[in-house]
C-alpha atoms as a printed R data frame, in Angstrom:
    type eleno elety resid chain resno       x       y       z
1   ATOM     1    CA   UNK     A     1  69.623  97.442  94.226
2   ATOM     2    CA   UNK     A     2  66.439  96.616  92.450
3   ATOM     3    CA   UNK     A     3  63.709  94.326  92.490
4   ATOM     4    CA   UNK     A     4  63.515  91.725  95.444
5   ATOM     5    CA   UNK     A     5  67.046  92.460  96.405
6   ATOM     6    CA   UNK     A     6  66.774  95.269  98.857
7   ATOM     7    CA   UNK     A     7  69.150  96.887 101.016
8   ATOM     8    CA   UNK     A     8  67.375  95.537 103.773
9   ATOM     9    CA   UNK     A     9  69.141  92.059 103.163
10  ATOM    10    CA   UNK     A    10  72.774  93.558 103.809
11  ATOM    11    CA   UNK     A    11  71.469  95.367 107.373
12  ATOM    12    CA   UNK     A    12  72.338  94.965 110.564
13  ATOM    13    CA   UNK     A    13  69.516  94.590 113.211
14  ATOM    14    CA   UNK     A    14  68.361  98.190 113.802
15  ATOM    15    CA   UNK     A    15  70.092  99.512 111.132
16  ATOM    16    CA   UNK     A    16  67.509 102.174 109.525
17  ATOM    17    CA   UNK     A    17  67.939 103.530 105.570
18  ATOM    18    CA   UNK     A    18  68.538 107.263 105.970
19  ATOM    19    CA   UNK     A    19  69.291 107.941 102.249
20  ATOM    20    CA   UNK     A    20  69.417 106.084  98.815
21  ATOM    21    CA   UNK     A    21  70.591 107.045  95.188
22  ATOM    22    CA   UNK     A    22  73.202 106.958  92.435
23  ATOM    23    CA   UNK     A    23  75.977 108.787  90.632
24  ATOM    24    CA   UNK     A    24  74.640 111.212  88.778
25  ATOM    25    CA   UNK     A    25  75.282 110.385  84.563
26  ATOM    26    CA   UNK     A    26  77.916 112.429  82.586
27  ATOM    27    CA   UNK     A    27  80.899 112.993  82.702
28  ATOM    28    CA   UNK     A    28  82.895 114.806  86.128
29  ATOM    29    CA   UNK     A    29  86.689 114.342  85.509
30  ATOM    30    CA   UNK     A    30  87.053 116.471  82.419
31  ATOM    31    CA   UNK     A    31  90.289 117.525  82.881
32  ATOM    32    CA   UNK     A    32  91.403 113.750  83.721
33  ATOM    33    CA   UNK     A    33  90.077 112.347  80.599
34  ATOM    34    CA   UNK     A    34  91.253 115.041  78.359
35  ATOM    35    CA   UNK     A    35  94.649 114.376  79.931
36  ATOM    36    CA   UNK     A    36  94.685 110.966  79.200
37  ATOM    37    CA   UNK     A    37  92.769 111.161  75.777
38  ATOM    38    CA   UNK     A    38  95.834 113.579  74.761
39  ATOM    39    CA   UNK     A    39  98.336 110.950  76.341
40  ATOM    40    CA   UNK     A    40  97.084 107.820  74.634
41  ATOM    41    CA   UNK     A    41  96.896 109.768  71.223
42  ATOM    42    CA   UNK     A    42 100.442 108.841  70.042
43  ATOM    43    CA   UNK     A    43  99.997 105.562  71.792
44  ATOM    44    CA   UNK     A    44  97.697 104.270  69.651
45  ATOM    45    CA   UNK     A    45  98.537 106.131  66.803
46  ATOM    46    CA   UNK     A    46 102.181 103.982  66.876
47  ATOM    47    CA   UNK     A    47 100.347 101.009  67.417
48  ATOM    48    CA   UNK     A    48  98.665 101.322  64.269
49  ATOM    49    CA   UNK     A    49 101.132 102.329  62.207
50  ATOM    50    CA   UNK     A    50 103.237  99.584  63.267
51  ATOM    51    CA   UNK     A    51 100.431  97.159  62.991
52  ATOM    52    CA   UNK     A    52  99.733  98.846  59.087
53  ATOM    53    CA   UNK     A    53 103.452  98.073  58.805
54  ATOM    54    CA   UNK     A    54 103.185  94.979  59.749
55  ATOM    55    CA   UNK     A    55 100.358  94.110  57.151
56  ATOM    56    CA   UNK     A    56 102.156  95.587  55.159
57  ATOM    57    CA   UNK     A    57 105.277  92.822  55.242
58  ATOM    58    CA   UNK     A    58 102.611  90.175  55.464
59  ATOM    59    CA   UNK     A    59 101.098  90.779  52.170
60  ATOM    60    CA   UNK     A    60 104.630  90.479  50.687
61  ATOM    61    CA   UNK     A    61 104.464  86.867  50.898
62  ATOM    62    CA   UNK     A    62 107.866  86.081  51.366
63  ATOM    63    CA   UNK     A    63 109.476  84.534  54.571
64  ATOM    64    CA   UNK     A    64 111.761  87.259  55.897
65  ATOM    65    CA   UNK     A    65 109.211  89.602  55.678
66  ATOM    66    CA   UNK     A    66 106.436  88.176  56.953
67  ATOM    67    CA   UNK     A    67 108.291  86.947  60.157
68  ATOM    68    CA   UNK     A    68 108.728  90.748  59.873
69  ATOM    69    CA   UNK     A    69 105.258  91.767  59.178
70  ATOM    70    CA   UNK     A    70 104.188  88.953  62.277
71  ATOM    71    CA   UNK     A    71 106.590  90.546  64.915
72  ATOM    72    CA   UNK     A    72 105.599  94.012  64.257
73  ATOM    73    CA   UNK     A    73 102.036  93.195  64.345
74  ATOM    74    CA   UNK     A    74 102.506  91.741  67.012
75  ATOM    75    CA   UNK     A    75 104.441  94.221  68.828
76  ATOM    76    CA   UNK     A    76 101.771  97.122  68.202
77  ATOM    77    CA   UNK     A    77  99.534  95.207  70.011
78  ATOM    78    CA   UNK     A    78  99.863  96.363  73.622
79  ATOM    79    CA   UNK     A    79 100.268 100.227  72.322
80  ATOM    80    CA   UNK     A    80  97.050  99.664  70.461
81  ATOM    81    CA   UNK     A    81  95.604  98.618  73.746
82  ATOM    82    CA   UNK     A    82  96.826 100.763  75.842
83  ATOM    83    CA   UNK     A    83  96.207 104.307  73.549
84  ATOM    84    CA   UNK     A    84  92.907 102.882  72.993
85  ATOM    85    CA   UNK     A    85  92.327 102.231  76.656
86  ATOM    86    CA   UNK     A    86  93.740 105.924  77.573
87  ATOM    87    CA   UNK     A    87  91.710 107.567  74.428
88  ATOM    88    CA   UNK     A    88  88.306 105.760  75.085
89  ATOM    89    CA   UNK     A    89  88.157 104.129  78.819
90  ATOM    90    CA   UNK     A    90  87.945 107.567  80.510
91  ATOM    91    CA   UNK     A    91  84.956 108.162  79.180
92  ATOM    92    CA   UNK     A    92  83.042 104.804  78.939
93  ATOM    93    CA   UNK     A    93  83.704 104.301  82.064
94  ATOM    94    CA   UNK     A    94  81.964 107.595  82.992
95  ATOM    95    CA   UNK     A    95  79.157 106.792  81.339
96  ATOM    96    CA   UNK     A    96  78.923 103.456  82.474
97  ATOM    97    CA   UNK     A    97  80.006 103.551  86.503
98  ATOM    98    CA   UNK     A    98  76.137 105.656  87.181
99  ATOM    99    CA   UNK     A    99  74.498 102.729  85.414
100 ATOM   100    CA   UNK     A   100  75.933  99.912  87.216
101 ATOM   101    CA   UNK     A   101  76.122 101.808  90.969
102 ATOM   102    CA   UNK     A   102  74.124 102.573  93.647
103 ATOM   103    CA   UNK     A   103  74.517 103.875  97.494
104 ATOM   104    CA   UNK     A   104  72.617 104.042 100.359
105 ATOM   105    CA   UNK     A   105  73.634 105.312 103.579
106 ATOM   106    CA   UNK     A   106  72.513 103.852 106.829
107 ATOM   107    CA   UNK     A   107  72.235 104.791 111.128
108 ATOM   108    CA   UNK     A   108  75.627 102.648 110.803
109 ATOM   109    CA   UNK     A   109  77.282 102.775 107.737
110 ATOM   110    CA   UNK     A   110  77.548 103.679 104.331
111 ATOM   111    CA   UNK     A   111  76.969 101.266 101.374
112 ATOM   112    CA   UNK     A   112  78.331 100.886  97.489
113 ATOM   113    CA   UNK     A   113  76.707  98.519  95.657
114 ATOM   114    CA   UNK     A   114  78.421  97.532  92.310
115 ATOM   115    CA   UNK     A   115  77.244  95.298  89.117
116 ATOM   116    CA   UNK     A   116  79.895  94.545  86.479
117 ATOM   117    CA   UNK     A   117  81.100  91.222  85.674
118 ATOM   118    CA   UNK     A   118  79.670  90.508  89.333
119 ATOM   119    CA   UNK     A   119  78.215  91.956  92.029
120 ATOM   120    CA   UNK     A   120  79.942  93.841  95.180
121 ATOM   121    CA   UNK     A   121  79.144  95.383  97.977
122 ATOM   122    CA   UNK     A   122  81.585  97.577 100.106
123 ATOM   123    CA   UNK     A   123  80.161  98.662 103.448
124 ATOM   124    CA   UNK     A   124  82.003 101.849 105.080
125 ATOM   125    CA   UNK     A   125  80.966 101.972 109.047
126 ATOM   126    CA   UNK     A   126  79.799 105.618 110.396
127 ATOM   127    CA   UNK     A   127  81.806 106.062 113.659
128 ATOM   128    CA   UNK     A   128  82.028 109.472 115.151
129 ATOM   129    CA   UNK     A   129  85.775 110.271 114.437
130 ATOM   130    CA   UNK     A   130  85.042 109.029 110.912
131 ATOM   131    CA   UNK     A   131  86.999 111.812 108.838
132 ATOM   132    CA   UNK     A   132  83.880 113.175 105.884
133 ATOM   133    CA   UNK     A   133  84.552 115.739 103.373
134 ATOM   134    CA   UNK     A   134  82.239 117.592 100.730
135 ATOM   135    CA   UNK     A   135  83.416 118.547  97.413
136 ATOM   136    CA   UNK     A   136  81.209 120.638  95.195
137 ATOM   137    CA   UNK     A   137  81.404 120.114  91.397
138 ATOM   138    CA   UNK     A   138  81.436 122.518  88.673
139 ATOM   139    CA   UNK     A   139  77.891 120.722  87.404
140 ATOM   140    CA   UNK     A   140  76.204 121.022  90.862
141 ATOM   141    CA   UNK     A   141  76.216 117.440  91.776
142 ATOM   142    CA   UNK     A   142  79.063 116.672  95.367
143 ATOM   143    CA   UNK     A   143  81.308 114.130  96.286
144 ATOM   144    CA   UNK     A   144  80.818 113.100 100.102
145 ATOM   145    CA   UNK     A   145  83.875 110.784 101.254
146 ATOM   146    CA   UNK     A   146  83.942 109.583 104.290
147 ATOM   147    CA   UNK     A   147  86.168 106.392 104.547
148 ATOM   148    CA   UNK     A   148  89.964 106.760 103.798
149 ATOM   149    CA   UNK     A   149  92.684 104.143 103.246
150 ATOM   150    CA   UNK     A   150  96.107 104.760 103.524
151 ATOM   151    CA   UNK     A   151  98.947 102.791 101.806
152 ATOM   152    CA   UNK     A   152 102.420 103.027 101.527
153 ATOM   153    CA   UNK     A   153 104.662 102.082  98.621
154 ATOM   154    CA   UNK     A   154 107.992 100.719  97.929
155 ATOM   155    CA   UNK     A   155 109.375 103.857  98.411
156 ATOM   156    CA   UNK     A   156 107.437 104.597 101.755
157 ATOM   157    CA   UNK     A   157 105.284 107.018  99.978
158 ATOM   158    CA   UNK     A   158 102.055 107.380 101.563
159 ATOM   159    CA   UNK     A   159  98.899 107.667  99.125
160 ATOM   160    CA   UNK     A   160  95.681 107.978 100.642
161 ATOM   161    CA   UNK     A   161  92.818 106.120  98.878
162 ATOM   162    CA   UNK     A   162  89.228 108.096  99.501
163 ATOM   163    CA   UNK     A   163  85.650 106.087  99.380
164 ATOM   164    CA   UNK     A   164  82.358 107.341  99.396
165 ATOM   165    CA   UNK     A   165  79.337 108.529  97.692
166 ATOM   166    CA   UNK     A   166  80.280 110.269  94.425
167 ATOM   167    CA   UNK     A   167  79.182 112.540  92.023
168 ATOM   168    CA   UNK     A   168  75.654 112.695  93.843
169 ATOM   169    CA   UNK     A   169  72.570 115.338  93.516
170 ATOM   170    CA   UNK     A   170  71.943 115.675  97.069
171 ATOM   171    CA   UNK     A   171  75.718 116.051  98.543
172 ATOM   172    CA   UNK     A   172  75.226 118.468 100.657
173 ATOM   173    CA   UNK     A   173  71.876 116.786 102.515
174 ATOM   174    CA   UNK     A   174  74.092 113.413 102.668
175 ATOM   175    CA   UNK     A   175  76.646 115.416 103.991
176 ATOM   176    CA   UNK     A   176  74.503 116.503 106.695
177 ATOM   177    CA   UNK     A   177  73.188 112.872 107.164
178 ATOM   178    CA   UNK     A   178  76.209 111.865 107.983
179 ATOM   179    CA   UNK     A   179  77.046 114.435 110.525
180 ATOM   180    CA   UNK     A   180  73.642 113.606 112.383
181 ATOM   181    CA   UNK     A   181  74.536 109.888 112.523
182 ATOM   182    CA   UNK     A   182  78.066 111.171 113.837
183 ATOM   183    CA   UNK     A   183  76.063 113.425 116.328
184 ATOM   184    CA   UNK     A   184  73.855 110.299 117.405
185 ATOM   185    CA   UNK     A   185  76.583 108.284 117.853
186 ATOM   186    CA   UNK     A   186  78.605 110.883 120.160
187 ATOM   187    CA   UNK     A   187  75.343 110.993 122.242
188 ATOM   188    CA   UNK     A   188  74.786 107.143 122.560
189 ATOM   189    CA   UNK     A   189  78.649 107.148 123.680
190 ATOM   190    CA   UNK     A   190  78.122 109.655 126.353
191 ATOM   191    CA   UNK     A   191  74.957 107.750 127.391
C-alpha cells in the first residue's frame, strides 16, 4: 500500500495499525527450487529436442514430413512450458512476490495486500484461539502464520493450507504482536 491508498481504507472502526512491512527479497525455499529446477531439467530439455526435431522435418519441405515436423512441434510445446516453468518460475517468483506484497497487522486482524495482474486483499481475523506459529529461517528473516485452512481431497486426505506474514525481518516482534492482541482479546471476553 502506497501513496493515497492506505490501510486505513480497508479498517474497521477502531481498528488500530500495530505493525506494517514486506517479505523480505531473496530467495527462502532453496531446497524447493533446486528440487524443481532439477525436475524440470529433462522436461524442457525433451521439449526442445522434439521441437529441434520438429524443425527439423519442416525444413524438409515435403508433405509427410512436415505434418511430421508440425505435430512434433507441436507436441513439445507443453514440456517446453512446463520444464521452463519448473527451471525458472521458482525463482522469479521469489524475486518478484517481495515486490508486489505487503502486510500489516491490525487490533483485529491481519492483512495481505497483493498487486499482480490486479489487486487483492486477504484479511485473516485475530481471535484468541487463533492457532500462530513462528518459523525461523536459515537467513534470519521468520514466517508468522496464523490462519489455517483445511481441505480434503478426493481421497479424503486432509492438507492443511497455512496464511500469514512470510519471510519477514521482524518475526519474532510480530509474533509477539499477535499474542498481545490474543491477550487483549481474552481480557475484553472476560470483561
Amino acid at each position: 500500500m502506497t501513496g493515497s491508498e492506505g490501510w486505513q481504507d480497508w479498517f474497521d472502526d477502531g481498528e488500530a495499525l500495530l505493525w506494517q512491512g514486506a517479505p523480505q527479497p531473496g530467495v527462502i525455499h532453496w531446497g524447493r527450487n533446486i528440487l524443481l529446477t532439477a525436475f524440470g531439467i529433462p522436461f524442457l530439455s525433451a521439449g526442445l529436442v522434439c521441437a529441434a526435431m520438429g524443425l527439423g522435418y519442416i525444413a524438409k519441405f515435403t508433405f509427410g514430413e512436415m505434418a511430421l515436423g508440425v505435430f512434433l512441434a507441436a507436441f513439445s510445446v507443453p514440456f517446453v512450458a512446463v520444464g521452463g516453468a519448473m527451471i525458472f518460475g521458482t525463482w522469479v517468483s521469489d524475486y518478484i512476490v517481495p515486490r508486489r506484497t505487503r502486510y500489516a497487522l491490525t487490533s483485529k486482524a491481519g492483512y495481505v495486500a497483493t498487486r499482480y495482474w490486479g489487486r487483492k486483499m486477504d484479511v485473516f481475523p485475530v481471535r484468541a484461539g487463533t492457532r500462530v506459529e513462528l518459523q525461523q529461517h536459515r537467513s534470519g528473516a521468520a514466517t508468522v502464520h496464523f490462519h489455517f485452512e483445511e481441505t480434503r481431497d478426493s481421497d479424503g486426505d486432509v492438507r492443511i493450507e497455512k496464511k500469514g506474514f512470510e519471510n519477514i525481518a521482524d518475526g519474532q516482534a510480530v509474533y509477539r504482536l499477535i499474542r498481545d492482541v490474543q491477550a487483549a482479546q481474552e481480557v475484553d471476553a472476560r470483561e
